[in-house]
N, C-alpha and C positions, 0 to 999 in steps of 0.2 A: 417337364416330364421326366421321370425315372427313368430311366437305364440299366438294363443286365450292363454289368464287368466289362464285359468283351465289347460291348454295343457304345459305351464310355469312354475307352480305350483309344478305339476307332475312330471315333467324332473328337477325340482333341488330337489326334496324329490330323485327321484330314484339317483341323481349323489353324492346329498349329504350323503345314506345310503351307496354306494360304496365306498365311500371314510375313511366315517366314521368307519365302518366296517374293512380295512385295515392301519388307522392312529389311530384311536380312536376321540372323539369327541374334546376334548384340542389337539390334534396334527392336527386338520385342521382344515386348515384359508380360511374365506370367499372367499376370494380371487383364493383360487383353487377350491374352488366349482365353483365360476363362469367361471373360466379359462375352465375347463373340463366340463364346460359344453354346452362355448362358446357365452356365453352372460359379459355384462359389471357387475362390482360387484354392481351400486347402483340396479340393477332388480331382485336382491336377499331379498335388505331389503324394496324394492316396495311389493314381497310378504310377507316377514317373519320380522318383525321389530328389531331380534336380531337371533345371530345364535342359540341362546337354543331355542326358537320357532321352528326353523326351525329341531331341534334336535326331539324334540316333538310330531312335523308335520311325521318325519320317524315314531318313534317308533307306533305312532298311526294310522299310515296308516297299517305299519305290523301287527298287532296285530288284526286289524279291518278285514282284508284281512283274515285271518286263519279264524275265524269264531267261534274259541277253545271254548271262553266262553259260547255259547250261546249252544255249543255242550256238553261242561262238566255240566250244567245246565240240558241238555234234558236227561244225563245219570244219572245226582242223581232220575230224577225224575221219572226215566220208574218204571216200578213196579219186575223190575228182582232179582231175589238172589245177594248177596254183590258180591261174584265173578263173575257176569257178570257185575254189574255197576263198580268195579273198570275196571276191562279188558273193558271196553268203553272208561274210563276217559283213561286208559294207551295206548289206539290205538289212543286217538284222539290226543294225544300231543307227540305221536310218528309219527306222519304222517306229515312230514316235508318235503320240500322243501329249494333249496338253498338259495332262499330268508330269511329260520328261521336260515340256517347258519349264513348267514352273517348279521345278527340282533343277533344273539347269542355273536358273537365275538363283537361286537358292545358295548353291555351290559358289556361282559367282562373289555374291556379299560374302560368301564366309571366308573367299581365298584374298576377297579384298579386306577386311574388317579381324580375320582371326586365322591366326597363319597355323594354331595349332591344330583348329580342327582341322583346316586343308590339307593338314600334311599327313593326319590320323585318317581323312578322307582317302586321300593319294595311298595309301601303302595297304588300306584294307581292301580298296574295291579298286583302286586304275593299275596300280601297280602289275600283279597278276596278269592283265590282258594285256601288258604289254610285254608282260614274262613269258605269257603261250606263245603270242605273236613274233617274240624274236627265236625264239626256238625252231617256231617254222623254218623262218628265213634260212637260220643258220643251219638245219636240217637241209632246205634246200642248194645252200651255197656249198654243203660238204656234196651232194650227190651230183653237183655239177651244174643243178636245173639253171640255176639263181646267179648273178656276178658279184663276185667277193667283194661287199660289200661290212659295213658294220651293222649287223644287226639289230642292233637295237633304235641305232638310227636309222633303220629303212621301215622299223614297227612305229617310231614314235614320227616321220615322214607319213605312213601311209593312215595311220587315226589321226593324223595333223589334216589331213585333205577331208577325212572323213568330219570331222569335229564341228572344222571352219564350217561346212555347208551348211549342219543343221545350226550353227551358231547365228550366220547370215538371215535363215528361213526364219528362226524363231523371235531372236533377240533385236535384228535391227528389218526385220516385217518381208521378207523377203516373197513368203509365202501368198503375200497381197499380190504379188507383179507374179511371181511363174510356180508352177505345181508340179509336183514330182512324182512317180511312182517308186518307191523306197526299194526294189529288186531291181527294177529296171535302169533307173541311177547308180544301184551299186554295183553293176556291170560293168557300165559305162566307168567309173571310177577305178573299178581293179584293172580295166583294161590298159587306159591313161598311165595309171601308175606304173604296171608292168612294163607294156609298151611306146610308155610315149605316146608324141603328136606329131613328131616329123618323118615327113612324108620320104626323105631320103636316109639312105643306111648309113650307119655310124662306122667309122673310120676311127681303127685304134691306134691312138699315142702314147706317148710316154705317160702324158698328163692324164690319159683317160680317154673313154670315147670322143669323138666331132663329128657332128654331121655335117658331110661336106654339102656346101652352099652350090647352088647352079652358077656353072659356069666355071666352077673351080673343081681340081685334080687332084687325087690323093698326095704327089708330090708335091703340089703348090703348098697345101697342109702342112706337110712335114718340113716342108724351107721354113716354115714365118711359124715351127715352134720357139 
């Protein structure tokens, strides 16, 4: 069947993220994109002049399609307390779709199999949100909210927490055994981060906070630094 331009374009990005997704981008040849897609291979490079174009063409339709950044942007900016804007940013890029799966795995082979594109991936689309993200922080550590910490490793700590779950849910089936509600998780997670999970108050040392253990004295701490 013919195809309008645009209607062509469309169907070898979606056949070629399928395929991509389950070969990795060096494991598939033009040749089967066009096969499976059931056009001739030169109407591949009629749209895309080489196949990393056409690699590109995926990654950025996915990426355009979520909407993430434009939403992780409206959450630095609302005027809410730190743990409502991170639990924004942690709903928004938990609220996925099979489509982020198989763009997850995608990335995957390409960070295993081809470290250029990884790195061309990394510095056009991750990089950035880790750039807003430490900004905050260190916005928050100048105003006192925040403990002087490094920035950039408390942005690349807190999308480390965020990453692993959906990596867990998507990649190794996690989603089969418990289900999540993507805002209501990301709550839960900026909370954690923020706050912790022990239940008694930290005790500062030289070396940094301790939570003192029951039964033990702030002095007991301070002898057996």
């Amino acid at each position: 069947m013919r195809l309008a331009a645009k209607d062509r374009r469309a169907q070898l990005i979606d056949v070629a993220m399928r395929l991509f997704a389950v070969q990795g981008f060096d494991g598939t040849t033009t040749r089967e994109i066009a096969d499976a897609a059931g056009v001739n291979e030169a109407i591949i490079f009629r749209h895309f002049p080489t196949k990393e174009e056409l690699y590109w063409a995926v990654v950025n339709g996915r990426i355009g399609a979520t909407g993430r950044k434009r939403k992780i942007e409206r959450c630095l900016q609302s005027s809410s307390d730190d743990r409502e804007v991170l639990a924004c940013i942690a709903g928004a890029l938990l609220d996925r779709t099979e489509e982020d799966s198989a763009l997850t795995r995608l990335l995957l082979f390409t960070a295993l199999r081809n470290a250029e594109l990884s790195e061309s991936f990394f510095r056009n689309y991750v990089a950035e949100t880790f750039d807003l993200l430490a900004d905050f922080f260190r916005q928050g550590i100048k105003e006192g909210r925040l403990r002087d910490v490094n920035p950039v490793v408390a942005a690349r700590s807190f999308l480390g927490m965020i990453s692993h779950h959906y990596l867990v849910q998507e990649l190794f089936r996690g989603s089969r055994y418990q289900q999540f509600d993507p805002y209501v998780l990301g709550g839960q997670l900026a909370d954690i981060w923020l706050n912790g999970i022990s239940a008694t108050p930290a005790i500062e040392t030289e070396r940094g906070p301790v939570h003192q253990k029951v039964g033990h004295t702030a002095a007991t701490l301070h002898a057996t630094k």
